[in-house]
PyMOL CGO cylinders between C-alpha atoms (Angstrom):
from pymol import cmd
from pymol.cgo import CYLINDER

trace = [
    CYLINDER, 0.00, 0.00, 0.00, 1.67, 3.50, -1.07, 0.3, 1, 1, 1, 1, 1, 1,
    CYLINDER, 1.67, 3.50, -1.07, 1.07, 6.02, 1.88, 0.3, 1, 1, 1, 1, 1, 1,
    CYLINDER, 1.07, 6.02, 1.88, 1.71, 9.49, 0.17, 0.3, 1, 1, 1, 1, 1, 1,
    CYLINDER, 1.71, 9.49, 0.17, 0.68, 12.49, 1.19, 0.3, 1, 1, 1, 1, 1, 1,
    CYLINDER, 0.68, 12.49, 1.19, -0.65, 15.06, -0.90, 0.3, 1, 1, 1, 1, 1, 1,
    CYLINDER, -0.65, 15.06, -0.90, -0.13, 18.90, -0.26, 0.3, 1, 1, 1, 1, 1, 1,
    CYLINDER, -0.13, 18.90, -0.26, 2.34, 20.81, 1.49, 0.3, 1, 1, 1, 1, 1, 1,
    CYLINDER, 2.34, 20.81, 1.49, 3.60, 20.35, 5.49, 0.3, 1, 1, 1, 1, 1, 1,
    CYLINDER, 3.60, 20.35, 5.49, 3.29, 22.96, 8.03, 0.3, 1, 1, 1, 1, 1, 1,
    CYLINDER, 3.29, 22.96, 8.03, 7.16, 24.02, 7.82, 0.3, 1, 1, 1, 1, 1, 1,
    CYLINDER, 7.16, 24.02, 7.82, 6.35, 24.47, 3.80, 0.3, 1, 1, 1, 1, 1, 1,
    CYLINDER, 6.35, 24.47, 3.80, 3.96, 26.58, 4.41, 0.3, 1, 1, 1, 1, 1, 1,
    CYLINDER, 3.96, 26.58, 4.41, 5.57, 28.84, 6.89, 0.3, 1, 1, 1, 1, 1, 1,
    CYLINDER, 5.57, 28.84, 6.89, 8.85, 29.12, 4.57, 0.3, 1, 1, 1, 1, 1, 1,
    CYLINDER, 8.85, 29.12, 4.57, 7.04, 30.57, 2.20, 0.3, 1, 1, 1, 1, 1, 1,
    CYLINDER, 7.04, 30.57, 2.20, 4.70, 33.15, 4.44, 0.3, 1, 1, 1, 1, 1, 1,
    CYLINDER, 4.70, 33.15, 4.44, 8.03, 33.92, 5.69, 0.3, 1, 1, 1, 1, 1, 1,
    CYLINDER, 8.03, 33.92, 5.69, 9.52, 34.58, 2.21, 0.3, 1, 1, 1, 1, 1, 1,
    CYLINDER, 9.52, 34.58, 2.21, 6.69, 36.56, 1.24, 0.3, 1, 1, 1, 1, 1, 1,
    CYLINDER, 6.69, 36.56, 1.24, 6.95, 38.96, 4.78, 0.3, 1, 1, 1, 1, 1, 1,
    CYLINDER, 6.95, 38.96, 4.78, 10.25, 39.69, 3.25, 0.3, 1, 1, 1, 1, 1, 1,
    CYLINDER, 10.25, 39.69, 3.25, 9.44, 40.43, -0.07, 0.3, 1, 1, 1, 1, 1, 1,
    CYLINDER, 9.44, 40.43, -0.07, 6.81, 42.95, 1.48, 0.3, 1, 1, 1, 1, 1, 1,
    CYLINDER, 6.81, 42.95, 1.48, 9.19, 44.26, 3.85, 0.3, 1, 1, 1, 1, 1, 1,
    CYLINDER, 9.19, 44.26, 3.85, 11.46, 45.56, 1.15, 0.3, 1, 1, 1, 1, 1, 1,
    CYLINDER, 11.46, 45.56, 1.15, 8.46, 46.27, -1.24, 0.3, 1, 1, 1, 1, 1, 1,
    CYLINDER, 8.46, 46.27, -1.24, 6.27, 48.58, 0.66, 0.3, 1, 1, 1, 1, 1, 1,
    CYLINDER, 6.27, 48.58, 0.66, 8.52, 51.10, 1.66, 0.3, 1, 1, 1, 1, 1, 1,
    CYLINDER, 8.52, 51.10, 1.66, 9.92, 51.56, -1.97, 0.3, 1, 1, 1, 1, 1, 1,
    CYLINDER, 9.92, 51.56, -1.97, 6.29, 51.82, -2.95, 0.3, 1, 1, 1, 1, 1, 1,
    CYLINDER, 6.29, 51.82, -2.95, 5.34, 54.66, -0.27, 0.3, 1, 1, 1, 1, 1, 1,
    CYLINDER, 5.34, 54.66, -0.27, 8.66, 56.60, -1.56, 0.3, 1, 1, 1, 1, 1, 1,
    CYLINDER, 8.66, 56.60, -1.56, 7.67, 56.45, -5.43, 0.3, 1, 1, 1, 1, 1, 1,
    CYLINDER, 7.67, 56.45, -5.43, 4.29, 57.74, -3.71, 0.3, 1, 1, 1, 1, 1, 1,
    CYLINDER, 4.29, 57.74, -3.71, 5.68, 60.34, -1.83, 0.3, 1, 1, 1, 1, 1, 1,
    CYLINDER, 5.68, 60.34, -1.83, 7.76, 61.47, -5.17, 0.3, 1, 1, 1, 1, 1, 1,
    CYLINDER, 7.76, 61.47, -5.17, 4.55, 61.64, -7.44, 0.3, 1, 1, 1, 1, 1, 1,
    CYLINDER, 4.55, 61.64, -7.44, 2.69, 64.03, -5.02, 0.3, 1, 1, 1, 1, 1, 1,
    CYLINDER, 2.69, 64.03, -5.02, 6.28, 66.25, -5.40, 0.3, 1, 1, 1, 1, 1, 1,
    CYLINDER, 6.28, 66.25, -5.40, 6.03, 66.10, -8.98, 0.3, 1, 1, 1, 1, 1, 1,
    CYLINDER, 6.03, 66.10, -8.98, 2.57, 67.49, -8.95, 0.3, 1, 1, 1, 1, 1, 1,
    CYLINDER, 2.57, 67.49, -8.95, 2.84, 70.11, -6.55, 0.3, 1, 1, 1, 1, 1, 1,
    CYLINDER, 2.84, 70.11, -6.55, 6.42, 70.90, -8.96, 0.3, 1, 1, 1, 1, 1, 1,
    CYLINDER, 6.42, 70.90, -8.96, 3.43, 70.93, -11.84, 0.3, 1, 1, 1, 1, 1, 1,
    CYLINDER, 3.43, 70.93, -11.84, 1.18, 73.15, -10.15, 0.3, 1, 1, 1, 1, 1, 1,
    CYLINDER, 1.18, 73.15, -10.15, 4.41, 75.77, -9.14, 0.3, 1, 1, 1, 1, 1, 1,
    CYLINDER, 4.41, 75.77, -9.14, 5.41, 76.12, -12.47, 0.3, 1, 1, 1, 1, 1, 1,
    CYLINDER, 5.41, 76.12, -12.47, 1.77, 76.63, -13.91, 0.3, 1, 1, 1, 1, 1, 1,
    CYLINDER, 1.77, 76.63, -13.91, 1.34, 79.36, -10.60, 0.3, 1, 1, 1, 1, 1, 1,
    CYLINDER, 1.34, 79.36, -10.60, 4.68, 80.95, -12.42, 0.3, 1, 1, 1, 1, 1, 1,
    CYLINDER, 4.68, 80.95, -12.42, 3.13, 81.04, -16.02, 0.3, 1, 1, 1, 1, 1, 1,
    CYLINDER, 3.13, 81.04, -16.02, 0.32, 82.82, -14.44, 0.3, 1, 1, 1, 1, 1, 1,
    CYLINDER, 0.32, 82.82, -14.44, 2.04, 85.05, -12.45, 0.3, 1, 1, 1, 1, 1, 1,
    CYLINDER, 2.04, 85.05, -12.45, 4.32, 86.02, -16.06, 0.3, 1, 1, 1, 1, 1, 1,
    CYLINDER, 4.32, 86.02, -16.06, 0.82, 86.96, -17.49, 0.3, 1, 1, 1, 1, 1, 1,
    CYLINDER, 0.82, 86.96, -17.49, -0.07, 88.52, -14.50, 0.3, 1, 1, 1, 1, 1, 1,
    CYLINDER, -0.07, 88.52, -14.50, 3.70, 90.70, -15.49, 0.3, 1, 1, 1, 1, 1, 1,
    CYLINDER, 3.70, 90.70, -15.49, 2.66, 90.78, -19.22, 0.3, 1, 1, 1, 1, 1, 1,
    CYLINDER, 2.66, 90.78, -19.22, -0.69, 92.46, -17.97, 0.3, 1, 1, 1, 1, 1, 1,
    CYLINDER, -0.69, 92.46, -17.97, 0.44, 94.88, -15.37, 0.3, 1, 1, 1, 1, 1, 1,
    CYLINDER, 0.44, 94.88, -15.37, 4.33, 95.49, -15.78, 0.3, 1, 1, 1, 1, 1, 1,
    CYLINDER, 4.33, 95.49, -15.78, 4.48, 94.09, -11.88, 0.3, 1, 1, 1, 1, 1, 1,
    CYLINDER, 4.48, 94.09, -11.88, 3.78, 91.33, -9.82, 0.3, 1, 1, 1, 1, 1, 1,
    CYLINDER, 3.78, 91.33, -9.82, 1.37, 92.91, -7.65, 0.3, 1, 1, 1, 1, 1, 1,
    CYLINDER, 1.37, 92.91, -7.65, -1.76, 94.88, -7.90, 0.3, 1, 1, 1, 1, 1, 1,
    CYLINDER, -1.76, 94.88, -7.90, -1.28, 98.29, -8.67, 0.3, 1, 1, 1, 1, 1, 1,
    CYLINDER, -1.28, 98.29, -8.67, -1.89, 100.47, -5.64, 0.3, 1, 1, 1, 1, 1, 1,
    CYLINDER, -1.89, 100.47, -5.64, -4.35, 103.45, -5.34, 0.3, 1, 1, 1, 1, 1, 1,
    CYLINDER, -4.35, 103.45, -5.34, -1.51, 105.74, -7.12, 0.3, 1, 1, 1, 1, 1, 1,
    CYLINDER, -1.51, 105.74, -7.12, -1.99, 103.78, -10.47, 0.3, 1, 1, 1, 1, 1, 1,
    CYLINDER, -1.99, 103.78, -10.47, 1.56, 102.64, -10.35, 0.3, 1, 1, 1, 1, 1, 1,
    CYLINDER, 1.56, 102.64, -10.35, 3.70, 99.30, -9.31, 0.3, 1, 1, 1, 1, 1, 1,
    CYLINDER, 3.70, 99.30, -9.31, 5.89, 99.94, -6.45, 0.3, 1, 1, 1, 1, 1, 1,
    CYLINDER, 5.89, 99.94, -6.45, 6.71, 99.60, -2.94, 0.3, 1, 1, 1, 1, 1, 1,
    CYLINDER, 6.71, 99.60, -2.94, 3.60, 101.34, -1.30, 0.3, 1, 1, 1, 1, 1, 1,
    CYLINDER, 3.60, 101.34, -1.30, 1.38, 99.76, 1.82, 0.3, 1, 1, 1, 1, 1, 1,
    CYLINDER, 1.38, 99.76, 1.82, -1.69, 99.48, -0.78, 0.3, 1, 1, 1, 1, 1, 1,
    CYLINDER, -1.69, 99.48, -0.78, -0.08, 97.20, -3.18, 0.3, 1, 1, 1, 1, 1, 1,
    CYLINDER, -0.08, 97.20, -3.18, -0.98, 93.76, -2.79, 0.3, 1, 1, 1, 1, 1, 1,
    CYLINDER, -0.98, 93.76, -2.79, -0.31, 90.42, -4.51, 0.3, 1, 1, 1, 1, 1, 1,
    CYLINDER, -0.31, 90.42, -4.51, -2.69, 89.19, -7.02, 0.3, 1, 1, 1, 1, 1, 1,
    CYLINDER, -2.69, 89.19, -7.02, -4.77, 86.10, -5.28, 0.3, 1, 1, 1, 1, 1, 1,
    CYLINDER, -4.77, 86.10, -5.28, -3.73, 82.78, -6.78, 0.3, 1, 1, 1, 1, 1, 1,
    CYLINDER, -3.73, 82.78, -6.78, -5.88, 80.75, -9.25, 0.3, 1, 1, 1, 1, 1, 1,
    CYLINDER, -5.88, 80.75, -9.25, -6.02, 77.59, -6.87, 0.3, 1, 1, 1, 1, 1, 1,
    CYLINDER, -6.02, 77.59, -6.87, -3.61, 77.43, -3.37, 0.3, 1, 1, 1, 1, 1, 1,
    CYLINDER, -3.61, 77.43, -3.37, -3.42, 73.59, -2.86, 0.3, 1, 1, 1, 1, 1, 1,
    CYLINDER, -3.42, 73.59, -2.86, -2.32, 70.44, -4.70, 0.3, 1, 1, 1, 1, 1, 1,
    CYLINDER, -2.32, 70.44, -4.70, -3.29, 68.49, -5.84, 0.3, 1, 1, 1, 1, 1, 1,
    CYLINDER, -3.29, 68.49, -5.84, -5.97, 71.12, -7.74, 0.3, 1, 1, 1, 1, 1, 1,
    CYLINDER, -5.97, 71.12, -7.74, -8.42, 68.21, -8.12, 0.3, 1, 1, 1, 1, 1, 1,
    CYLINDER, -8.42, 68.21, -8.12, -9.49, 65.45, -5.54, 0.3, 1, 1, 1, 1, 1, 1,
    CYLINDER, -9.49, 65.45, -5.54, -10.13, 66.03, -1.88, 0.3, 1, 1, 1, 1, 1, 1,
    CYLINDER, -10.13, 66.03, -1.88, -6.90, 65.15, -0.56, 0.3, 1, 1, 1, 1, 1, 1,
    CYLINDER, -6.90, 65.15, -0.56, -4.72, 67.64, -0.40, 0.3, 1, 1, 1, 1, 1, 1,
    CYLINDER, -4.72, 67.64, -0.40, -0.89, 67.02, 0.35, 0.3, 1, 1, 1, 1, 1, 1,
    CYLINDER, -0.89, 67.02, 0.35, 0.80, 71.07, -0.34, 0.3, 1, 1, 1, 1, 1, 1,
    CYLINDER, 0.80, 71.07, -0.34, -0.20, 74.28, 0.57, 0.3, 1, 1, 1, 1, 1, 1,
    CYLINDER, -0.20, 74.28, 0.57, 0.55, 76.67, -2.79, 0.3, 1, 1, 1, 1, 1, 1,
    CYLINDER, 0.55, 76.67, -2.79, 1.21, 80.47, -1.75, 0.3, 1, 1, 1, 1, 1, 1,
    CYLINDER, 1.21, 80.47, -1.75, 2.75, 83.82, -3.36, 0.3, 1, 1, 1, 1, 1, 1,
    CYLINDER, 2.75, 83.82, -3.36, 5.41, 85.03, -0.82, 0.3, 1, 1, 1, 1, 1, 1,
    CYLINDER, 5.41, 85.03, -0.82, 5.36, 88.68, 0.14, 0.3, 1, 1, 1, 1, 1, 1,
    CYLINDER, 5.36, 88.68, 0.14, 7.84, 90.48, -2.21, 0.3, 1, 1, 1, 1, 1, 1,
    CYLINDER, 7.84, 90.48, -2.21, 9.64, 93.74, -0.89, 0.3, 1, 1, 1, 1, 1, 1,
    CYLINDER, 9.64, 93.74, -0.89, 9.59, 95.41, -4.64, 0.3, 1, 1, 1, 1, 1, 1,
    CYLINDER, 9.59, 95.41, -4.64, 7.45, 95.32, -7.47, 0.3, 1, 1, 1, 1, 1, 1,
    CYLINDER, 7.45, 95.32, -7.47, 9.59, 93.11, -9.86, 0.3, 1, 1, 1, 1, 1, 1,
    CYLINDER, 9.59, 93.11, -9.86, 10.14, 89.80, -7.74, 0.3, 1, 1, 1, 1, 1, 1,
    CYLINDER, 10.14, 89.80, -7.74, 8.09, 87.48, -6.70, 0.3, 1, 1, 1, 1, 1, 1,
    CYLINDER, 8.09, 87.48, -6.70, 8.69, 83.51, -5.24, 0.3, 1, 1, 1, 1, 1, 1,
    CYLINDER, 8.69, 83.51, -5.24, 5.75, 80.61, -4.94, 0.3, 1, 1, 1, 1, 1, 1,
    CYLINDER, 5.75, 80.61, -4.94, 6.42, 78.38, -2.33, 0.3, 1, 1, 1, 1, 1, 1,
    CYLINDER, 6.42, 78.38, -2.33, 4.62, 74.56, -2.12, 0.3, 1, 1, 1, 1, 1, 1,
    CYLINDER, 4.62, 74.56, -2.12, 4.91, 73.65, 1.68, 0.3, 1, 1, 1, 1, 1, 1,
    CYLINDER, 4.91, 73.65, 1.68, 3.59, 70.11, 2.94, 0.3, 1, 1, 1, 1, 1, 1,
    CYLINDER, 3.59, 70.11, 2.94, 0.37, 70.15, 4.96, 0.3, 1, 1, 1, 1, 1, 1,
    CYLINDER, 0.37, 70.15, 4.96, 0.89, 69.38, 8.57, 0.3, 1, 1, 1, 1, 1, 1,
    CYLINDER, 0.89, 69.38, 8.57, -0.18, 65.85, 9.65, 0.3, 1, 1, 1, 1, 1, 1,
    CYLINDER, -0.18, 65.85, 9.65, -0.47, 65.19, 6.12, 0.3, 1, 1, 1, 1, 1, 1,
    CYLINDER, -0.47, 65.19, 6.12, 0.99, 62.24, 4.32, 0.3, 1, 1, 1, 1, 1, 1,
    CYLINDER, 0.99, 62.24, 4.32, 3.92, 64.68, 2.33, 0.3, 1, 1, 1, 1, 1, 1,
    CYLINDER, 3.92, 64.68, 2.33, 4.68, 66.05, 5.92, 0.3, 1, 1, 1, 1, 1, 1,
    CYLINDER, 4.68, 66.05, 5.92, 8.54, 66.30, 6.72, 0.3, 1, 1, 1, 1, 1, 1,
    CYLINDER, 8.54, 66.30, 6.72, 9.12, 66.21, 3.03, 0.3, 1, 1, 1, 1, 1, 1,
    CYLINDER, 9.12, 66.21, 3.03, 10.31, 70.01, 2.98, 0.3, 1, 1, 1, 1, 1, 1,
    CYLINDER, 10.31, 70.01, 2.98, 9.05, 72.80, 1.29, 0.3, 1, 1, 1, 1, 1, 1,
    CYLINDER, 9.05, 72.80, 1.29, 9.53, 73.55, -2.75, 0.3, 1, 1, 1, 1, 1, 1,
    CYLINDER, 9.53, 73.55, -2.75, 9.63, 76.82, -4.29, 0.3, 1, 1, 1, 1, 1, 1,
    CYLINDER, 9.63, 76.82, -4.29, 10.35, 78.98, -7.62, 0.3, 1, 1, 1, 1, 1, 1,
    CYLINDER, 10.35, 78.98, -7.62, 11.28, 82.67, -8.14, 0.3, 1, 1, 1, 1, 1, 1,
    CYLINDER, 11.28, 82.67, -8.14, 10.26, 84.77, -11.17, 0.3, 1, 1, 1, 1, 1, 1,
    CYLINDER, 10.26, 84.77, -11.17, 14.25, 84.03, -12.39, 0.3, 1, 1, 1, 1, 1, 1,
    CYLINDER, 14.25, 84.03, -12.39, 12.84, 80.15, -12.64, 0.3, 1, 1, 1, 1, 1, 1,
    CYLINDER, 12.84, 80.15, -12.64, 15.13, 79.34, -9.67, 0.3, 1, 1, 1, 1, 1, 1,
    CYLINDER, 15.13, 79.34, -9.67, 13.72, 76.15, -7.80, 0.3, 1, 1, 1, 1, 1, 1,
    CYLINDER, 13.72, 76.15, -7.80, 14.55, 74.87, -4.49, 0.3, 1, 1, 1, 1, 1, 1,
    CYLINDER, 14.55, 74.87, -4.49, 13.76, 72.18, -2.20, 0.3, 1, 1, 1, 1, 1, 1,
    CYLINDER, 13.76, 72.18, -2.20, 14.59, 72.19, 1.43, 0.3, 1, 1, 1, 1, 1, 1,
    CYLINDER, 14.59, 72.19, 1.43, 15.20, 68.54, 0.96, 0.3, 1, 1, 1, 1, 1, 1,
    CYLINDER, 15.20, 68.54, 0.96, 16.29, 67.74, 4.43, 0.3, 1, 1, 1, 1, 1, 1,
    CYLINDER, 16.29, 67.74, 4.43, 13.45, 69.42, 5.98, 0.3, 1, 1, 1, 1, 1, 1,
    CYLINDER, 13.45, 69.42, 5.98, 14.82, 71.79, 8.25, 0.3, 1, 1, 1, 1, 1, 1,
    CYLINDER, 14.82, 71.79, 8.25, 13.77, 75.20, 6.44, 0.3, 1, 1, 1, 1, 1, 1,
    CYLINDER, 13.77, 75.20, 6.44, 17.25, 76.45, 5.16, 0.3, 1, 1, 1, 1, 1, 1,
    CYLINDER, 17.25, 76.45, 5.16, 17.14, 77.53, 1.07, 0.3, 1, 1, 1, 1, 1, 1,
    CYLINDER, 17.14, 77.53, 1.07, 19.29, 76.35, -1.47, 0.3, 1, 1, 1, 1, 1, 1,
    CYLINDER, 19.29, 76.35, -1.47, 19.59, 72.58, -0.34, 0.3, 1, 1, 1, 1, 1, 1,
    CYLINDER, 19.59, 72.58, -0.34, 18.86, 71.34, -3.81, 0.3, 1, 1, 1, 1, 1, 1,
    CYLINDER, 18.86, 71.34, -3.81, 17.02, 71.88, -7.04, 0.3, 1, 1, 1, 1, 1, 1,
    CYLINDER, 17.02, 71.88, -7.04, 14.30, 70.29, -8.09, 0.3, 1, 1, 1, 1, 1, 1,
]
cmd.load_cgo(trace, "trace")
């Protein structure tokens, strides 16, 4: 009489939920990363298509802020910055992962847009991005709110 067994033994079956814990283990943080990089790469998008706007905003008013109660561009208390076409990124969806603003510019002729993570969100401690009106971009890659870490 043959006495075989068919199927797989206990220890089998362990080996391979053990192989496959590792496989996640080095899969799902890789994963979140590539994650975490997309959401960067859209709130990069959404900078540089703030900057295009605020060029035609240029094109339309020879400055990058509202023209005061004078008429003219300059440094006076009653010029203000134009208000953004959409302040958070992604623009569509109800998650939102960056904060989009127009930083307060001392003249007339600068400006800089600055991405910064939402607190508590899943891009916090990623670091803040940002582009002046000379197309430099930075990313405070490390976090710790210094400028000119590295460009995006």
């Amino acid at each position: 009489m043959n006495n075989y067994r068919k199927g797989f033994t206990l220890i089998e079956l362990l080996i391979a939920l053990i192989v496959l814990a590792i496989l996640a283990g080095i899969a799902y943080p890789s994963y979140l990363e590539q994650v975490k990089k997309s959401r960067r790469g859209d709130a990069q998008a959404a900078l540089l298509e703030l900057s295009q706007f605020m060029e035609k905003f240029y094109t339309a008013n020879s400055c990058y802020q509202n023209r005061g109660a004078d008429g003219l561009c300059s440094t006076a208390a009653d010029n203000t910055l134009p208000a953004l076409p959409f302040t958070q990124s992604p623009k569509q969806g109800a998650t939102k992962y960056y904060n989009l603003t127009l930083q307060a510019s001392t003249i007339a002729t600068r400006y800089t847009l600055r991405a910064t993570p939402i607190a508590g969100g899943a891009q916090d401690g990623d670091g803040w991005l940002e582009i002046t009106n000379t197309g430099l971009k930075r990313w405070d890659e490390d976090n710790d709110g210094s400028t000119g870490e590295s460009s995006w």
